[in-house]
NUTOR-858488 format. One line per field, with one value per residue (C-alpha): residue number from 1; x, y, z. Coordinates in nm, 2 decimals. Layout:
BEGIN
seq <- [NUM / ...] .
x <- [X / ...] .
y <- [Y / ...] .
z <- [Z / ...] .
***
This chain:
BEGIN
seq <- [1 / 2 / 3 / 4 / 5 / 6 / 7 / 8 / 9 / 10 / 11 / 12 / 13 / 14 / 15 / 16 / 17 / 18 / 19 / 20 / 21 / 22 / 23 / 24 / 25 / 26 / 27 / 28 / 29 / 30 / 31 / 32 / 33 / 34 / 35 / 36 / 37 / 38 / 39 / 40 / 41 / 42 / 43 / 44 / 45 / 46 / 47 / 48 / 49 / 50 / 51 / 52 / 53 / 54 / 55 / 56 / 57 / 58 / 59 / 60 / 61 / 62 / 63 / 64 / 65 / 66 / 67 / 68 / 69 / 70 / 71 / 72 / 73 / 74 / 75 / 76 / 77 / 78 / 79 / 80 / 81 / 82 / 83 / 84 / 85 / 86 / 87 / 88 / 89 / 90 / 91 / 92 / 93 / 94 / 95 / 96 / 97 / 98 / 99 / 100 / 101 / 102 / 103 / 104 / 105 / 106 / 107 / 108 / 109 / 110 / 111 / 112 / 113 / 114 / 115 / 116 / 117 / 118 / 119 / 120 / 121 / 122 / 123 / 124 / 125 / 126 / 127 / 128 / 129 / 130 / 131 / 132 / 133 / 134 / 135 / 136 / 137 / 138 / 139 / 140 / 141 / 142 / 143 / 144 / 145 / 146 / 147 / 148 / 149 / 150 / 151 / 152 / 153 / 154 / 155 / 156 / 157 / 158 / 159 / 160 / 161 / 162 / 163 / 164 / 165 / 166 / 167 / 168 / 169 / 170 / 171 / 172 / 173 / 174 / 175 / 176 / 177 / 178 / 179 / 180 / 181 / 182 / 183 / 184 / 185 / 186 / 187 / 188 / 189 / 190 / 191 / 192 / 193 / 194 / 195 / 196 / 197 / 198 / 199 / 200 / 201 / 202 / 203 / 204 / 205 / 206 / 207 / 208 / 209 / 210 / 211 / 212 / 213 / 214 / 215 / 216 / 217 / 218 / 219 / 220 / 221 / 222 / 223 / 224 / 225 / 226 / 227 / 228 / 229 / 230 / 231 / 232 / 233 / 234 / 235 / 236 / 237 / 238 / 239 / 240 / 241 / 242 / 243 / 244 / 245 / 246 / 247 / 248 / 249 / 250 / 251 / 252 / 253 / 254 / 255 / 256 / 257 / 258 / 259 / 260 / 261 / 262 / 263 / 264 / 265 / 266 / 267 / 268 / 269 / 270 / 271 / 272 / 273 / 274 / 275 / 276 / 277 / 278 / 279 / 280 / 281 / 282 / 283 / 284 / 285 / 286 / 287 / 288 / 289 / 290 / 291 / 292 / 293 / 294 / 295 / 296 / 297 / 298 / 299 / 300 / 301 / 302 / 303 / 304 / 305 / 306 / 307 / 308 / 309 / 310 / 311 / 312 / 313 / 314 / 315 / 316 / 317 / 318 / 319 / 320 / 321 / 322 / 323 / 324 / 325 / 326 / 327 / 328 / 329 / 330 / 331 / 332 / 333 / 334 / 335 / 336 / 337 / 338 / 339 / 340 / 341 / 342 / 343 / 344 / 345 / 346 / 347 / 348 / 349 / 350] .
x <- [10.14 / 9.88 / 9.94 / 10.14 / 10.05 / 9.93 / 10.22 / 10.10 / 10.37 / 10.66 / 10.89 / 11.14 / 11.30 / 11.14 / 11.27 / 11.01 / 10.76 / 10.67 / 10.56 / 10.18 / 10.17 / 10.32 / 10.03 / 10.28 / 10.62 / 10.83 / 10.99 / 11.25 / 11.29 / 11.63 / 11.55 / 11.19 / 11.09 / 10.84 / 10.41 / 10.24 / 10.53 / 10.53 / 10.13 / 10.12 / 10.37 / 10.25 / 9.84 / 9.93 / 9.78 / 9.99 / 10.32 / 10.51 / 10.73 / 11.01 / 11.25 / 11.54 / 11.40 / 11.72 / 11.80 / 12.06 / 12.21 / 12.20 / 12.53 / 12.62 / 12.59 / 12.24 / 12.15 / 12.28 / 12.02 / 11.74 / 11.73 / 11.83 / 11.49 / 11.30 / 11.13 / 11.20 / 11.39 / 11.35 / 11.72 / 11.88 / 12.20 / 12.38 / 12.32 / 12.54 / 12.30 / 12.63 / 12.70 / 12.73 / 12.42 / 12.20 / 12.39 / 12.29 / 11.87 / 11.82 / 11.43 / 11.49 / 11.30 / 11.26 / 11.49 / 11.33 / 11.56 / 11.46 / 11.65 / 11.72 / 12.06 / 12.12 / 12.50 / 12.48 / 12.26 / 12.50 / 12.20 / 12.41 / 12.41 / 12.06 / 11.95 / 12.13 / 11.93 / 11.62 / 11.59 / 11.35 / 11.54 / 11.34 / 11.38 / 11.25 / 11.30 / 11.07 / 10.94 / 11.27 / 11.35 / 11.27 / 11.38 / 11.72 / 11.68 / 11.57 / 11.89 / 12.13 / 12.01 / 12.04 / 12.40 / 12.47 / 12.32 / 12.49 / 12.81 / 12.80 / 12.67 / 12.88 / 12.61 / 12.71 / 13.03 / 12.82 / 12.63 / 12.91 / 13.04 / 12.76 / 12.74 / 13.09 / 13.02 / 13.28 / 13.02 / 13.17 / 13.07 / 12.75 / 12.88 / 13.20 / 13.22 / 13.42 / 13.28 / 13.21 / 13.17 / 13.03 / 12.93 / 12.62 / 12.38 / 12.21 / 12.38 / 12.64 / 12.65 / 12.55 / 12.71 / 12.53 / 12.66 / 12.43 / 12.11 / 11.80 / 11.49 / 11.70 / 11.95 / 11.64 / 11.44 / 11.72 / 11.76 / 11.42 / 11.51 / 11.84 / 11.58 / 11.40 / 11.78 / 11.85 / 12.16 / 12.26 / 12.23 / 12.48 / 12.44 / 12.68 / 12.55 / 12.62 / 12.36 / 12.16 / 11.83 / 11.68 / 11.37 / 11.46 / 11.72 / 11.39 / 11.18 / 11.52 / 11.71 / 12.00 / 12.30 / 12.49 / 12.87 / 13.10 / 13.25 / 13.61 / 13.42 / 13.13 / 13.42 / 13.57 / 13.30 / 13.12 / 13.06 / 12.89 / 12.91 / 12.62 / 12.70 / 12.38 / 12.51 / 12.45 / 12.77 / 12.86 / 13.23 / 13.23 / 13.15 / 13.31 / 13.60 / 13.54 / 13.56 / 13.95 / 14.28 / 14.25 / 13.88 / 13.97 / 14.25 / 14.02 / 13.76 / 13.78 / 13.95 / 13.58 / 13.41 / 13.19 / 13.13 / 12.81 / 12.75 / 12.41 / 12.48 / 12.68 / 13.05 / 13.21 / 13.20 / 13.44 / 13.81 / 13.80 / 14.15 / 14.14 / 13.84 / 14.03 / 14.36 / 14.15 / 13.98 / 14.29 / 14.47 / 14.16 / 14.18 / 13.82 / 13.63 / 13.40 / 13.19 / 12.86 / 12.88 / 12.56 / 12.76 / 13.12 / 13.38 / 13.33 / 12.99 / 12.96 / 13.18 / 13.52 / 13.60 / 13.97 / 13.84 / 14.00 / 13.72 / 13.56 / 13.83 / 13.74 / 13.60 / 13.47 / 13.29 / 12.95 / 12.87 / 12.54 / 12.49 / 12.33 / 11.99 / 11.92 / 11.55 / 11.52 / 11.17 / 10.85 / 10.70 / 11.01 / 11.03 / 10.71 / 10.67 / 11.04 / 10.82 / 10.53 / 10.68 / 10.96 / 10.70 / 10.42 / 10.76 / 10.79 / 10.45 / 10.37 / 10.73 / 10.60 / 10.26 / 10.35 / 10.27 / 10.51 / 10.67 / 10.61 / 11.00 / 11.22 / 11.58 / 11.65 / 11.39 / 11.58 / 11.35 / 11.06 / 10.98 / 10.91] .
y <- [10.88 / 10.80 / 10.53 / 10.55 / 10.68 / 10.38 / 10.27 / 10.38 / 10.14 / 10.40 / 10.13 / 10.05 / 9.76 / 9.37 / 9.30 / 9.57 / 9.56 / 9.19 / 9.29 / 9.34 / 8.94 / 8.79 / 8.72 / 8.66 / 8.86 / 8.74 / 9.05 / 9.07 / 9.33 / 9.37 / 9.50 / 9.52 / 9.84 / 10.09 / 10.09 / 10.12 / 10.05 / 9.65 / 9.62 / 9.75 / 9.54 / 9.26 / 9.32 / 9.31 / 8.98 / 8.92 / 8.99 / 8.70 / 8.90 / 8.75 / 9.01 / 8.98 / 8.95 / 9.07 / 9.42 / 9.40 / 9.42 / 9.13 / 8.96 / 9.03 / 8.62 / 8.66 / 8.89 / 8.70 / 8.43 / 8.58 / 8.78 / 8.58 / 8.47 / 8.77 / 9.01 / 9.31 / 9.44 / 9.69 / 9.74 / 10.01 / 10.21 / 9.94 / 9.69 / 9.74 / 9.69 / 9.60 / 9.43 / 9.10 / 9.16 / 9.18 / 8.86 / 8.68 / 8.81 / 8.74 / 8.78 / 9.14 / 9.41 / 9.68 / 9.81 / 10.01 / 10.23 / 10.34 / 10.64 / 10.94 / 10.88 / 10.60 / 10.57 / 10.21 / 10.12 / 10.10 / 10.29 / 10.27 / 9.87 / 9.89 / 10.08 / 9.84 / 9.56 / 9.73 / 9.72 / 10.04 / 10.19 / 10.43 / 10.66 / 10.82 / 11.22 / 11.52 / 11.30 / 11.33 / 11.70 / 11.87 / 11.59 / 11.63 / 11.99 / 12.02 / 11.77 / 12.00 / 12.29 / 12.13 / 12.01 / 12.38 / 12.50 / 12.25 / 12.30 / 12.67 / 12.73 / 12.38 / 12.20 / 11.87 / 12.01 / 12.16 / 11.87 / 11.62 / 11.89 / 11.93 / 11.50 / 11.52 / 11.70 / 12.00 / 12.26 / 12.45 / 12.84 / 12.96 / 13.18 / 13.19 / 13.47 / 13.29 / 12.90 / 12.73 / 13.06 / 12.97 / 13.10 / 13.40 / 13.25 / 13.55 / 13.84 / 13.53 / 13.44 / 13.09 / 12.87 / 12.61 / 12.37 / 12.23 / 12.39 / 12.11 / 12.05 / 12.05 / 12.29 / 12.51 / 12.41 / 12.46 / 12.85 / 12.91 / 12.78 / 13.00 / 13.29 / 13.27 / 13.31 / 13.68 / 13.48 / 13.62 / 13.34 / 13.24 / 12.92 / 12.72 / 12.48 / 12.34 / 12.55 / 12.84 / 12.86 / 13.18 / 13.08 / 12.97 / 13.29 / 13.50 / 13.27 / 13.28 / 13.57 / 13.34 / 13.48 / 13.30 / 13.23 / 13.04 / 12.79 / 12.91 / 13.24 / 13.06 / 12.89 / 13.22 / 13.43 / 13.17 / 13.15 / 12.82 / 12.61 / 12.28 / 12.02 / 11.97 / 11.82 / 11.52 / 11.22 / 11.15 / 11.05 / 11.42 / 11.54 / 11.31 / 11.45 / 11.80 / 11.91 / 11.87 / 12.05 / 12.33 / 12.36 / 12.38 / 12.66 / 12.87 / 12.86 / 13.08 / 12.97 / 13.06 / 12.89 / 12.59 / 12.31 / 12.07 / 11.75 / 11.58 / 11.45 / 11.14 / 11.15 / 11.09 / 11.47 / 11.53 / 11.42 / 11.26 / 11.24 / 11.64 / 11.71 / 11.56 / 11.76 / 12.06 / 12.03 / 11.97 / 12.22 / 12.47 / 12.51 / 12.59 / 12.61 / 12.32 / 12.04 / 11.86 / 11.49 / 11.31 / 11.11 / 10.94 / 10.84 / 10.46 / 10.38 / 10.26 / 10.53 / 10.25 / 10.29 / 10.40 / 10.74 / 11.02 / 11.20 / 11.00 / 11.20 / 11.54 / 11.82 / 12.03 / 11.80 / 11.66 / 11.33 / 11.12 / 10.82 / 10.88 / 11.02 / 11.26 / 11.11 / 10.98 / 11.11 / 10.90 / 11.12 / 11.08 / 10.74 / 10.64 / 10.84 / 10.65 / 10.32 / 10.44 / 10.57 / 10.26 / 10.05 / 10.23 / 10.29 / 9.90 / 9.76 / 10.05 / 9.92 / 9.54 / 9.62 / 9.85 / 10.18 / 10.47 / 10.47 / 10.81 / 10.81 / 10.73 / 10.74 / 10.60 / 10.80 / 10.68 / 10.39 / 10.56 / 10.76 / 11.12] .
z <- [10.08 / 9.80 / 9.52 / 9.26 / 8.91 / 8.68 / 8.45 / 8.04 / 7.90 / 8.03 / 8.15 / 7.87 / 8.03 / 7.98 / 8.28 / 8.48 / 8.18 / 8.29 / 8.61 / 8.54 / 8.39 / 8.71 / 8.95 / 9.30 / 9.43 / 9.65 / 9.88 / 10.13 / 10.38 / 10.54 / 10.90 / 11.03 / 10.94 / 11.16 / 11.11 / 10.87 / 10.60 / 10.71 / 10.77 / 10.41 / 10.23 / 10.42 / 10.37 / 9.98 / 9.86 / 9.57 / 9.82 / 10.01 / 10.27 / 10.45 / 10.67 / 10.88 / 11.27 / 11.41 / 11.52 / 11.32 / 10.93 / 10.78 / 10.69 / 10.34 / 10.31 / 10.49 / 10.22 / 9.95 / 10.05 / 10.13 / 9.83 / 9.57 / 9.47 / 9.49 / 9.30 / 9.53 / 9.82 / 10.07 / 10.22 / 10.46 / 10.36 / 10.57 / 10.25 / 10.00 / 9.60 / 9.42 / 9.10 / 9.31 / 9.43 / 9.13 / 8.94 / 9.29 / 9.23 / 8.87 / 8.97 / 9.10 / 8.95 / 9.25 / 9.52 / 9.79 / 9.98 / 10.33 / 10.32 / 10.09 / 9.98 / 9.79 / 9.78 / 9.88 / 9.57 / 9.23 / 9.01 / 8.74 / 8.70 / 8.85 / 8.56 / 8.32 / 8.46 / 8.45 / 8.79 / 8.94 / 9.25 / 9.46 / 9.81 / 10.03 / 9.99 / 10.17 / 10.46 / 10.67 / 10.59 / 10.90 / 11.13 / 10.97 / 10.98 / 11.37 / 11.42 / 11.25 / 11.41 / 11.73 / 11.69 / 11.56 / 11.90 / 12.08 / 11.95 / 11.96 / 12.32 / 12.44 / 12.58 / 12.63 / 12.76 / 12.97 / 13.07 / 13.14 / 13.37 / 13.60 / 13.56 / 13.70 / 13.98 / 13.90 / 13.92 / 14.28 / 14.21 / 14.13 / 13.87 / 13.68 / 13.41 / 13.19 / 13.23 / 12.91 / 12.70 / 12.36 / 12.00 / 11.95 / 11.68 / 11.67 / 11.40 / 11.32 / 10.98 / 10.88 / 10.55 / 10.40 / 10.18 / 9.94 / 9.94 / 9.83 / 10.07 / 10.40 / 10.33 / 10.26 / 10.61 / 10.79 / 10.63 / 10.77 / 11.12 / 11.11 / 11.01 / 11.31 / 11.55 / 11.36 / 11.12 / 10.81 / 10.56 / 10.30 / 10.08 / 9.84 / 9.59 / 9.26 / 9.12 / 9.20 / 9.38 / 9.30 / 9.49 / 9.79 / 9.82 / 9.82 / 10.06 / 10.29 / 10.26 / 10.15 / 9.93 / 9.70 / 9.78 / 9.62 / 9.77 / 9.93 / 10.00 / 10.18 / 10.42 / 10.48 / 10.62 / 10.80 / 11.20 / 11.17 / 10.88 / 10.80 / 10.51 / 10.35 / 10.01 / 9.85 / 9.87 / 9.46 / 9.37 / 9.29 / 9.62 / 9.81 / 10.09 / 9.95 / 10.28 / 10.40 / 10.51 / 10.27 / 10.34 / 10.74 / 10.70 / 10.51 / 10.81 / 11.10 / 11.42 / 11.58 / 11.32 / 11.44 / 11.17 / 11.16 / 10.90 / 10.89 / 10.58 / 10.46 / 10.66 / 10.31 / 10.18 / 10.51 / 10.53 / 10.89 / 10.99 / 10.83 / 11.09 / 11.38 / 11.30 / 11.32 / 11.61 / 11.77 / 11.65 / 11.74 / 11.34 / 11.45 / 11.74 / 11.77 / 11.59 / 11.55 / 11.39 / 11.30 / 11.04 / 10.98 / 10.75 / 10.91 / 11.09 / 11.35 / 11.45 / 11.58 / 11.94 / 11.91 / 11.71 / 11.84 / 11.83 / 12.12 / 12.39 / 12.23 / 12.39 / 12.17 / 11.92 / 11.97 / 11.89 / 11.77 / 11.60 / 11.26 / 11.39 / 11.14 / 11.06 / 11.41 / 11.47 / 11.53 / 11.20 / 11.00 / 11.08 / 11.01 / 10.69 / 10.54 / 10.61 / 10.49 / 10.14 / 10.15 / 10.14 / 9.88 / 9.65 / 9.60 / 9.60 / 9.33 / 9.14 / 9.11 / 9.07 / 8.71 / 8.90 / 8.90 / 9.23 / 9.39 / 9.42 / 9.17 / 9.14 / 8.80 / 8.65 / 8.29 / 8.32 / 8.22 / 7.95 / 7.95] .
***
């Protein structure tokens, strides 16, 4: 990933501009994380690494414990950064998020402290992307539908005309809401399938619409003409459960609608009421309102909705390059270096 940038005295806070005079951190690492990101945090000779051993979160009275005396964390978007949290780790100077989205991490009281948060964008884009195209796929052409019927031995006729008939990709035309990095790749993968390409975002990309063939919609109009729909967008109070009951009724009844995202920009119980109302024609989930997704959702005895557990970055690349940057962002943090991340870039000066 290379090493952070050397720090020229941009860090306004004491609290991080202290870091080049302490000669040890002490670091804890919420869940073991994949190679090379803990070879590397724990070959740093100035680093004392302790992690959590189970395959598991930690308890939020685990991580009160661990972390209370440390100088960094690495956590997952399973710990919650919180106010709590940073009066429990006086010490703390760097958060390490293994993930993009940091909407577990309050950046805002982080920033206060003078506490450096960091992520982990570009290195997961096209795992994500290759996931959402595969749920559109899946929920177009019914796959799994397809799959648990053959399973259940149902399949009596060589050929029915009319068994499990899905959506055309190609000539469809597919929405995207929120247009960064993955929004983008997965534009150029929709490319490839013949799909018109229309985008939403808070702002205009004039670039990527050239390097796409994406057009510009707003919001409602997006919905309207849309034969698959993907949430691309990033979860902020703002953005949160902007996908609901209106949103729904303004879809087509053939419309099939995809989230990779966060499940907090979707209204659940709104999702569920469409699907069975065949408000629209199908679903693929990645993510949800509550995760792990409970057992009594109604969206576990649904046909037409495909279901996975939060595998967005699930690939031995993606993985691998999250660790990798997870763990260069906080050694780079306590050792005075810009990280090559940064979320609360107010930190430093321009």
């Amino acid at each position: 990933m290379g090493e952070g940038r050397t720090l020229p005295r941009m860090i306004i806070t004491e609290n991080v501009s202290k870091n080049n005079m302490q000669s040890r951190f002490l670091v804890y690492v919420s869940r073991v994380i994949p190679e090379p990101g803990m070879s590397l945090l724990e070959q740093q000779s100035n680093f004392d690494v302790k992690f959590n051993q189970y395959d598991r979160p930690p308890t939020r009275e685990e991580l009160l414990r661990e972390a209370k005396d440390c100088d960094g964390v690495l956590v997952l978007t399973t710990e919650t950064i919180d106010e709590e949290f940073l009066w429990n780790c006086p010490k703390l100077k760097a958060v390490s998020s293994y993930s993009v989205g940091v909407d577990h991490i309050d950046v805002n009281a982080c920033t206060r402290r003078g506490v450096l948060v960091s992520n982990t964008p570009d290195v997961l884009t096209d795992a994500t992307a290759d996931l959402a195209f595969a749920l559109i796929l899946a929920a177009a052409r019914r796959i799994c539908e397809g799959d648990r019927y053959v399973r259940q031995k149902k399949w009596n006729s060589p050929f029915s005309p009319y068994l499990l008939v899905g959506k055309d990709l190609s000539n469809s035309t597919l929405g995207i809401v929120g247009f960064g990095r993955i929004g983008q790749a997965v534009a150029m993968r929709a490319a490839g399938f013949g799909m018109k390409i229309v985008y939403y975002s808070q702002r205009r990309v004039g670039e990527a619409e050239g390097s796409t063939g994406a057009r510009f919609l707003p919001l409602d109009d997006l919905l309207k003409v849309s034969d698959i729909i993907t949430i691309h967008a990033p979860f902020t109070p703002e953005t949160r459960g902007m996908i609901g009951t209106r949103e729904f009724n303004l879809m087509k009844n053939s419309a099939v609608f995809v989230n990779t995202s966060r499940g907090g920009l979707v209204n659940q119980k709104a999702l569920e009421e469409a699907l069975t109302n065949k408000t629209i024609f199908s679903a693929g989930l990645d993510v949800y309102e509550k995760e792990p997704l409970p057992q009594d959702s109604p969206l576990l005895n649904m046909e037409n909705v495909v279901l996975v557990p939060h595998i967005g970055s699930a690939s031995v690349s993606a993985r691998a390059g999250m660790a990798e940057l997870s763990a260069r962002n906080l050694i780079d943090s306590l050792n005075g270096r810009v990280p090559k991340a940064v979320v609360n870039t107010t930190l430093i000066h321009k």
